[in-house]
MOPAC internal coordinates of N, CA, C and O (Angstrom, degrees):
PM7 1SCF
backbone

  N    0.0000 0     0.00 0     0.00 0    0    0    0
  C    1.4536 1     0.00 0     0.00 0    1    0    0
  C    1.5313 1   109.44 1     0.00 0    2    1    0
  O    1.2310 1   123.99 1   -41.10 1    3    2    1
  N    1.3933 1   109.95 1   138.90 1    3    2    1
  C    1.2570 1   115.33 1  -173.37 1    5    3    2
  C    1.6674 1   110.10 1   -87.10 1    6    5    3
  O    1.2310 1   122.06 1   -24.54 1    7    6    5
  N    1.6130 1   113.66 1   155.46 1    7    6    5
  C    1.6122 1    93.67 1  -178.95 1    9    7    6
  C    1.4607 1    98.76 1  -122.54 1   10    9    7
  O    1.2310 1   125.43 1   -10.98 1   11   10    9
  N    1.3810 1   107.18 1   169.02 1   11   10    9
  C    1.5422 1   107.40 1  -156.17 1   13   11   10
  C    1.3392 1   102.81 1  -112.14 1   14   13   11
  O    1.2310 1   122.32 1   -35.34 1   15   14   13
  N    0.9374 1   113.15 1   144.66 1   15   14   13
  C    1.9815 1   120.75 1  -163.99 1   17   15   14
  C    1.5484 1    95.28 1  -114.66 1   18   17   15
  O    1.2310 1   136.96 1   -66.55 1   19   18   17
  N    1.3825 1    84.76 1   113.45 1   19   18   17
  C    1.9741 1   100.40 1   173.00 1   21   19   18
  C    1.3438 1   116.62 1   -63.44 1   22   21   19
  O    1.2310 1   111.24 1   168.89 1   23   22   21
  N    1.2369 1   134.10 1   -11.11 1   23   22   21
  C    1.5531 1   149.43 1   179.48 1   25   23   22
  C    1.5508 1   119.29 1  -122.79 1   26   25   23
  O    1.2310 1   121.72 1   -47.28 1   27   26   25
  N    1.1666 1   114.32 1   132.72 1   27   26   25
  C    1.6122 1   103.43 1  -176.77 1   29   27   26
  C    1.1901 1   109.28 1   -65.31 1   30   29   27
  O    1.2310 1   107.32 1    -2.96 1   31   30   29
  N    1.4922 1   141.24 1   177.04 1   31   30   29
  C    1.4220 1   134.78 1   158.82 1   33   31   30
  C    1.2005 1   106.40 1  -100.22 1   34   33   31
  O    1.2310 1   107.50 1   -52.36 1   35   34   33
  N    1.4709 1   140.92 1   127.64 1   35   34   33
  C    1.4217 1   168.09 1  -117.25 1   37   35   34
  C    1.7080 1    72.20 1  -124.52 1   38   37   35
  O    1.2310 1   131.81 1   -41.26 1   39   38   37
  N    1.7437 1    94.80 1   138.74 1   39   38   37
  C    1.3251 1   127.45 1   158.98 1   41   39   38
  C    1.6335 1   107.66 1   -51.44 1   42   41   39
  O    1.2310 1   114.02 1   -48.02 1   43   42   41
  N    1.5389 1   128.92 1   131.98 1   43   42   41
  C    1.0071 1   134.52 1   169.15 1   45   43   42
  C    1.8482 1   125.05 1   -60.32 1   46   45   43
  O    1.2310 1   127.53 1   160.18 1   47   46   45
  N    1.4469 1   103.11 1   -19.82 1   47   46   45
  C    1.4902 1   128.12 1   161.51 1   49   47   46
  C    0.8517 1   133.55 1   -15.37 1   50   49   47
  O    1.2310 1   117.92 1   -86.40 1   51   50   49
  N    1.2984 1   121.57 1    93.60 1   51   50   49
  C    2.1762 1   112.64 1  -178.99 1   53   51   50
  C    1.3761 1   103.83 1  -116.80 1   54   53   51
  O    1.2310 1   115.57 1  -137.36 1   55   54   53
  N    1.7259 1   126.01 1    42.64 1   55   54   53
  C    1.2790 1   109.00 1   166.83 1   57   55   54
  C    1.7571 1   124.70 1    94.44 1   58   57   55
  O    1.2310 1   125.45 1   142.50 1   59   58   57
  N    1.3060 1   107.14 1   -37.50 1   59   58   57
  C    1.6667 1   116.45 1  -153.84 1   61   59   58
  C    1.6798 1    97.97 1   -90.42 1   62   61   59
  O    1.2310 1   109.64 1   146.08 1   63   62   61
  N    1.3929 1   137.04 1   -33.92 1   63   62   61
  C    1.2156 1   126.19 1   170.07 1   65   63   62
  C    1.1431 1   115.69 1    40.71 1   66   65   63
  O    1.2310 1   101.37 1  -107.66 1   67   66   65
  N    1.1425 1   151.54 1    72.34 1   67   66   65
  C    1.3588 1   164.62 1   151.51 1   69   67   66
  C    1.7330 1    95.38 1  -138.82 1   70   69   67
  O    1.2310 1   136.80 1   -49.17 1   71   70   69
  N    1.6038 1    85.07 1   130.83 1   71   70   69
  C    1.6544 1    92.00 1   164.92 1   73   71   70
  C    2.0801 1   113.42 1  -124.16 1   74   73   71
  O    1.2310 1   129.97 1   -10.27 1   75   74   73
  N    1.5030 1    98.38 1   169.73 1   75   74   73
  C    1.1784 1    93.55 1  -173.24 1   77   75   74
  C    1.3999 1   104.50 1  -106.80 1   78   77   75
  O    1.2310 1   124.38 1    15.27 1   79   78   77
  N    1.5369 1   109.19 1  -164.73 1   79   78   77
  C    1.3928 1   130.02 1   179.94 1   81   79   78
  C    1.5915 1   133.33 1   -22.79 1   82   81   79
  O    1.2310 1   136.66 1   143.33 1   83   82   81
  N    1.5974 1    85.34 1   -36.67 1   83   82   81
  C    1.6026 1   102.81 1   169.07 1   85   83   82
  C    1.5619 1   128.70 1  -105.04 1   86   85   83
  O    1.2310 1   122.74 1  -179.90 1   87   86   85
  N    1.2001 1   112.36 1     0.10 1   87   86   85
  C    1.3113 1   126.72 1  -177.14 1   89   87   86
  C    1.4699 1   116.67 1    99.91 1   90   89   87
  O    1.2310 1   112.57 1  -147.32 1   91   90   89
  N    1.1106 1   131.63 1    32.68 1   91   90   89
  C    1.5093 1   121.24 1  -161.94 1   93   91   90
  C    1.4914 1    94.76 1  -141.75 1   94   93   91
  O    1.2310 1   128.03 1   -55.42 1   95   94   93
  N    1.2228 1   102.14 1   124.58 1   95   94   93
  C    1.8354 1   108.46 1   170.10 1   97   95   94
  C    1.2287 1   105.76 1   -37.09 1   98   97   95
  O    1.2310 1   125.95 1   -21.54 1   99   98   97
  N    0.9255 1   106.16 1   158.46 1   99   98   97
  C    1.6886 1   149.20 1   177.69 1  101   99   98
  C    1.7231 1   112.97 1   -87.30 1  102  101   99
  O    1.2310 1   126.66 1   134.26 1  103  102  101
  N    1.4102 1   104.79 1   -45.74 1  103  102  101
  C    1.5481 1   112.95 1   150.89 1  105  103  102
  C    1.2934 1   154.62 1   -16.50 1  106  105  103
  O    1.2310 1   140.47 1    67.53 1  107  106  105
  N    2.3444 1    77.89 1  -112.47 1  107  106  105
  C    1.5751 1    90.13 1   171.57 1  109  107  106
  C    1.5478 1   100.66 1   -97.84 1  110  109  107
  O    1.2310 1   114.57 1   167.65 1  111  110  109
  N    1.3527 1   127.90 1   -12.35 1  111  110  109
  C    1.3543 1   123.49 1   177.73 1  113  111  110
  C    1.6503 1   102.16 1   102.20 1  114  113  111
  O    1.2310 1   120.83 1  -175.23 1  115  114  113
  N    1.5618 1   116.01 1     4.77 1  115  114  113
  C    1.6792 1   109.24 1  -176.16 1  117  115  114
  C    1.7023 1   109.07 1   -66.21 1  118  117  115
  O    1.2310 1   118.69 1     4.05 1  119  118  117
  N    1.3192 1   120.11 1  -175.95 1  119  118  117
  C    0.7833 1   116.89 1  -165.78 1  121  119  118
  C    1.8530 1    92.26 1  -112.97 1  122  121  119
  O    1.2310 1   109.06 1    19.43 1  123  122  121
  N    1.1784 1   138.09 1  -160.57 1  123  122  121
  C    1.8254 1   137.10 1   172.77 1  125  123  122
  C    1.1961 1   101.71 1   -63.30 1  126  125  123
  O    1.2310 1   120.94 1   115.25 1  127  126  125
  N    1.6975 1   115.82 1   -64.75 1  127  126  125
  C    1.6203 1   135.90 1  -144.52 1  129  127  126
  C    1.9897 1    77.59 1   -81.49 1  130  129  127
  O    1.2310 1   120.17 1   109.04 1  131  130  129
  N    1.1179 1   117.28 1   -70.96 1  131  130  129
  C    1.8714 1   109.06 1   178.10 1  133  131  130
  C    1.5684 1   118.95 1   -16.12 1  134  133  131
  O    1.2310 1   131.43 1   134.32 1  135  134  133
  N    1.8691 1    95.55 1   -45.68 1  135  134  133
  C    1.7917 1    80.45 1  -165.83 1  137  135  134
  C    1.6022 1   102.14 1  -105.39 1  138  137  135
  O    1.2310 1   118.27 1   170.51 1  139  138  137
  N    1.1106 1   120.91 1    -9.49 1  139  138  137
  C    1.7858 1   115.95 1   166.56 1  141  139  138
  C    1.6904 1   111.41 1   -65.33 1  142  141  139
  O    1.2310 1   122.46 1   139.28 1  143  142  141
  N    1.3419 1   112.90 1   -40.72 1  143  142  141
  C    1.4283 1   108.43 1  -147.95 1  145  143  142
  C    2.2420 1    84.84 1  -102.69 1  146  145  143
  O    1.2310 1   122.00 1  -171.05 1  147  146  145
  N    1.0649 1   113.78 1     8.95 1  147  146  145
  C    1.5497 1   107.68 1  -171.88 1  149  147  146
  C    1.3795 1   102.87 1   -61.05 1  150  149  147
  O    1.2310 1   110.74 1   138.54 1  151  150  149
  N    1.1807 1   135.02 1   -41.46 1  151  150  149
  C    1.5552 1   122.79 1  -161.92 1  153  151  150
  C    1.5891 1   106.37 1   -98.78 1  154  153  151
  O    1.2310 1   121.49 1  -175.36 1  155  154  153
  N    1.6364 1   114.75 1     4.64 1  155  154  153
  C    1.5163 1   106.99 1   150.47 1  157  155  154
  C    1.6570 1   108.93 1   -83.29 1  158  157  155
  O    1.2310 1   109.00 1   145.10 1  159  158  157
  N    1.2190 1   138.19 1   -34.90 1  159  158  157
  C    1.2219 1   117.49 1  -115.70 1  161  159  158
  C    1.6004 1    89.15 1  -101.57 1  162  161  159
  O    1.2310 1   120.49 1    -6.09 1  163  162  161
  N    1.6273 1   116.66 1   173.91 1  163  162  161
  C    1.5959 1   111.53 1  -179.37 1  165  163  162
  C    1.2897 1   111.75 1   -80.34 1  166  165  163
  O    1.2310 1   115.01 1     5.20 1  167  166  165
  N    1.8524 1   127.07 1  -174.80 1  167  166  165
  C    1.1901 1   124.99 1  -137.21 1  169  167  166
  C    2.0846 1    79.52 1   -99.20 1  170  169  167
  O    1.2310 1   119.74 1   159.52 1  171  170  169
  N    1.2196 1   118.09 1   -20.48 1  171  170  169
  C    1.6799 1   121.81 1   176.23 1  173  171  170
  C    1.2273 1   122.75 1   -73.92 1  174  173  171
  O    1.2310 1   121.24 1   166.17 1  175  174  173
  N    1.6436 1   115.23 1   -13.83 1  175  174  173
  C    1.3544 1   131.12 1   158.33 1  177  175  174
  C    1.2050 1   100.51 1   -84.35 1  178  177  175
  O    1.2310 1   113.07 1    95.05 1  179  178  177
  N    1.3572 1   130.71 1   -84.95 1  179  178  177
  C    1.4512 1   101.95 1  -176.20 1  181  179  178
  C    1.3622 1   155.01 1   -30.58 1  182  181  179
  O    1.2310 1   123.93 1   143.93 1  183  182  181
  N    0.9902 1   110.06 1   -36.07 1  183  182  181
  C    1.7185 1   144.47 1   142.21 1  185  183  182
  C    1.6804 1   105.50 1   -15.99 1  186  185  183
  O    1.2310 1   130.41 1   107.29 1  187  186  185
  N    1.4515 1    97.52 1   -72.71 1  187  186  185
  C    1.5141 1   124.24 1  -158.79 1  189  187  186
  C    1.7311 1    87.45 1   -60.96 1  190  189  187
  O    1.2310 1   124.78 1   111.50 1  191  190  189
  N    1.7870 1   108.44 1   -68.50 1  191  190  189
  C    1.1362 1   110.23 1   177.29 1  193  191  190
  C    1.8290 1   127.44 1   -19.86 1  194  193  191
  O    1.2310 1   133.17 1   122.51 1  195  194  193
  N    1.2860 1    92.15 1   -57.49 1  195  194  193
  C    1.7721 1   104.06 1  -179.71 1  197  195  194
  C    1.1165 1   107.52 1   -57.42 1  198  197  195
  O    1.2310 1   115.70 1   118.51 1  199  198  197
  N    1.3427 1   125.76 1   -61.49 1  199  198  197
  C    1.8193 1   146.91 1  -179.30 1  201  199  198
  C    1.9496 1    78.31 1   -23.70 1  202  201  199
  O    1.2310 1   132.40 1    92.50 1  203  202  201
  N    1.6683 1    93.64 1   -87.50 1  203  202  201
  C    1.6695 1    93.73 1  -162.85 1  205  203  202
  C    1.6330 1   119.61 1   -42.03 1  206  205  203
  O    1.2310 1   120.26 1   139.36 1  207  206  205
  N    1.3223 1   117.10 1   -40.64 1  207  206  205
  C    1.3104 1   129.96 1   167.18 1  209  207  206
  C    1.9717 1   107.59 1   -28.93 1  210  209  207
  O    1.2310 1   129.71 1   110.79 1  211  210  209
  N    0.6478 1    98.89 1   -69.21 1  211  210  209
  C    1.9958 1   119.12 1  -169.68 1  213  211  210
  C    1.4021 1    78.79 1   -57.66 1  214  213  211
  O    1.2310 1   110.74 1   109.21 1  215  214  213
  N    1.7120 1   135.02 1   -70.79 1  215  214  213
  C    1.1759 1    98.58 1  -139.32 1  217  215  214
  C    1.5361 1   104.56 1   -82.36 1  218  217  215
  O    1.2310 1   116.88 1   151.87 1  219  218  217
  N    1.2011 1   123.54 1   -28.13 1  219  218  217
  C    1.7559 1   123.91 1   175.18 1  221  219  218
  C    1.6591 1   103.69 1   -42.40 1  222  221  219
  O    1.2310 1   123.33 1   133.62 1  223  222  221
  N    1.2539 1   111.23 1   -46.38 1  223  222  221
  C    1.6404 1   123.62 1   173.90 1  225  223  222
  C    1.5642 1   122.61 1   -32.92 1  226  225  223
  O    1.2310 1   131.99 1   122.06 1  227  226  225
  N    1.5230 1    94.45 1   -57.94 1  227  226  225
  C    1.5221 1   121.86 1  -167.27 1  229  227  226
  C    1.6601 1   100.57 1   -90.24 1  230  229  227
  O    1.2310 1   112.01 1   139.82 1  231  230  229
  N    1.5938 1   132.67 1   -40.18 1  231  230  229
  C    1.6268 1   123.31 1   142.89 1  233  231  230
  C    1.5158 1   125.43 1   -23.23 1  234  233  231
  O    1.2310 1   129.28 1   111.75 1  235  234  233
  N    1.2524 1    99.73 1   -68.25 1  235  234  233
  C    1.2120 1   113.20 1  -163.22 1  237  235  234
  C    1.8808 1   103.41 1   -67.91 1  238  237  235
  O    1.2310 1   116.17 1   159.16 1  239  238  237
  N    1.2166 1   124.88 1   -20.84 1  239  238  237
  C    1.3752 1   115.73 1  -175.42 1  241  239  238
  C    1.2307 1    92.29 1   -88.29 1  242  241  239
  O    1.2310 1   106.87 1   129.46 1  243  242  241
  N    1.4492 1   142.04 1   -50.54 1  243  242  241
  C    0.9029 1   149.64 1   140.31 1  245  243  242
  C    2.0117 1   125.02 1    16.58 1  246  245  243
  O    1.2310 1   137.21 1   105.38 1  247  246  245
  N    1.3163 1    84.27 1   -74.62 1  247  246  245
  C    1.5684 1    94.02 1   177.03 1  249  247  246
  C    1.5721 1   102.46 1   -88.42 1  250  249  247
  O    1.2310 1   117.82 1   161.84 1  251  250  249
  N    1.2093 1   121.75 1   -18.16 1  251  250  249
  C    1.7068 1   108.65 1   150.25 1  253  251  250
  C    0.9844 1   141.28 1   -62.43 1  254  253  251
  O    1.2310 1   125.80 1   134.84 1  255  254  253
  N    1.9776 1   106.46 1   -45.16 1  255  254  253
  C    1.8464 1    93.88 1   149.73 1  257  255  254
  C    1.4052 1   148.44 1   -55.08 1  258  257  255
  O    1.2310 1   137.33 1   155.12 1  259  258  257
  N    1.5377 1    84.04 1   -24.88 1  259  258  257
  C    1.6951 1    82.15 1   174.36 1  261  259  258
  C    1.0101 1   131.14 1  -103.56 1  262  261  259
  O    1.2310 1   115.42 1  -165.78 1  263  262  261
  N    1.4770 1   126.30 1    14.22 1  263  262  261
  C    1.2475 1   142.98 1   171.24 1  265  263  262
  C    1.9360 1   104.63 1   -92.76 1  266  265  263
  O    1.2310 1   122.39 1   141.01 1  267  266  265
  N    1.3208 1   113.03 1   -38.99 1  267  266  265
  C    1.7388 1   104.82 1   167.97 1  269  267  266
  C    1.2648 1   124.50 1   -41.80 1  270  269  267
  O    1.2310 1   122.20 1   -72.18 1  271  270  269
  N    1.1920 1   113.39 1   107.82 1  271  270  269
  C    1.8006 1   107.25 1   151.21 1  273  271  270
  C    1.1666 1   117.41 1   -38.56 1  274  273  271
  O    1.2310 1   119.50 1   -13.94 1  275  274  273
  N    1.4793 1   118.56 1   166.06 1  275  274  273
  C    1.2832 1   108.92 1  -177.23 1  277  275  274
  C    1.5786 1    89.18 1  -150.98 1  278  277  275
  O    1.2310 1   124.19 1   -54.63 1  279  278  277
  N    1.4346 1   109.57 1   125.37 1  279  278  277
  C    1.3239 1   118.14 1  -168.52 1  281  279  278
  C    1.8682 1   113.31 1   -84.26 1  282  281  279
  O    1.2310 1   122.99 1   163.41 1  283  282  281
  N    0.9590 1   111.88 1   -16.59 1  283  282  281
  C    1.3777 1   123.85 1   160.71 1  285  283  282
  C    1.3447 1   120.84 1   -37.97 1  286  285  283
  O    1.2310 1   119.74 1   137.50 1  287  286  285
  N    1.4690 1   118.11 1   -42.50 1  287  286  285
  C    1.4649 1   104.68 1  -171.21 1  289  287  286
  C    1.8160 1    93.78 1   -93.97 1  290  289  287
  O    1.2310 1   110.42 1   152.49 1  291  290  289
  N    0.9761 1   135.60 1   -27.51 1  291  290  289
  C    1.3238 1   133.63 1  -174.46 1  293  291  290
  C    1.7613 1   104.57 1   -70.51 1  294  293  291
  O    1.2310 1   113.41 1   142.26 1  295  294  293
  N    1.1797 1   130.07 1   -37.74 1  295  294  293
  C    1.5129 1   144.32 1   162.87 1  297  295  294
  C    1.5210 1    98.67 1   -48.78 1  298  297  295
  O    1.2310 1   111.38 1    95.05 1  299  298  297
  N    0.9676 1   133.83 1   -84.95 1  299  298  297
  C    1.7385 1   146.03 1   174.41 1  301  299  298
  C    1.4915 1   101.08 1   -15.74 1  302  301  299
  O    1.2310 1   111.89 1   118.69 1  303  302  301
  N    1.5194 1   132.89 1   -61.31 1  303  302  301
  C    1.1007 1   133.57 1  -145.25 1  305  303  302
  C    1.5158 1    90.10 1   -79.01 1  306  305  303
  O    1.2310 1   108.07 1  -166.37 1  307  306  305
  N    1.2408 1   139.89 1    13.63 1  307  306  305
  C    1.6770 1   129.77 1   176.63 1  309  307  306
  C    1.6277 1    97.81 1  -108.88 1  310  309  307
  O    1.2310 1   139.36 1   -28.05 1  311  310  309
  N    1.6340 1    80.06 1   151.95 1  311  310  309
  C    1.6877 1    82.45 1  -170.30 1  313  311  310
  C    1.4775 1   101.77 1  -147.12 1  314  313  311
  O    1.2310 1   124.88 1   -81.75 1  315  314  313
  N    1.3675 1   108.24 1    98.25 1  315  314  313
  C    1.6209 1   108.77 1   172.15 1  317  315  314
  C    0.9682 1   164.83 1   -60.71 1  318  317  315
  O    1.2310 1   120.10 1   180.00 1  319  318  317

């Protein structure tokens, strides 16, 4: 049995709409078919939607940290 949510769930949406390489905003992290079909879909899809949202979120910072140089160890190697 499904349970019924006294509040709608708010669009994941912050405005920025640009997506990248793979198709997924830059944003909220939805995917195309995520953000066209959002105001059909039920409140357990949306849900689901967000779930995936966070973790593409938390990837993607992810493979940004570890792609930074980090100027720290190149600073260290001087010796005055």
């Amino acid at each position: 049995m499904q349970q019924i949510e006294i509040f709608e769930i708010p669009s994941p949406c912050i405005g920025v709409c640009q997506t990248n390489n793979r198709g997924y905003c830059l944003g909220c992290f939805r995917s195309r078919d995520e953000r066209f079909n959002w105001q059909t879909m039920s409140d357990v899809d949306k849900k689901q939607v967000i779930v995936l949202c966070q973790q593409r979120k938390r990837r993607a910072a992810n493979a940004t940290n570890t792609k930074k140089p980090t100027a720290e160890g190149k600073q260290n190697d001087f010796d005055f």
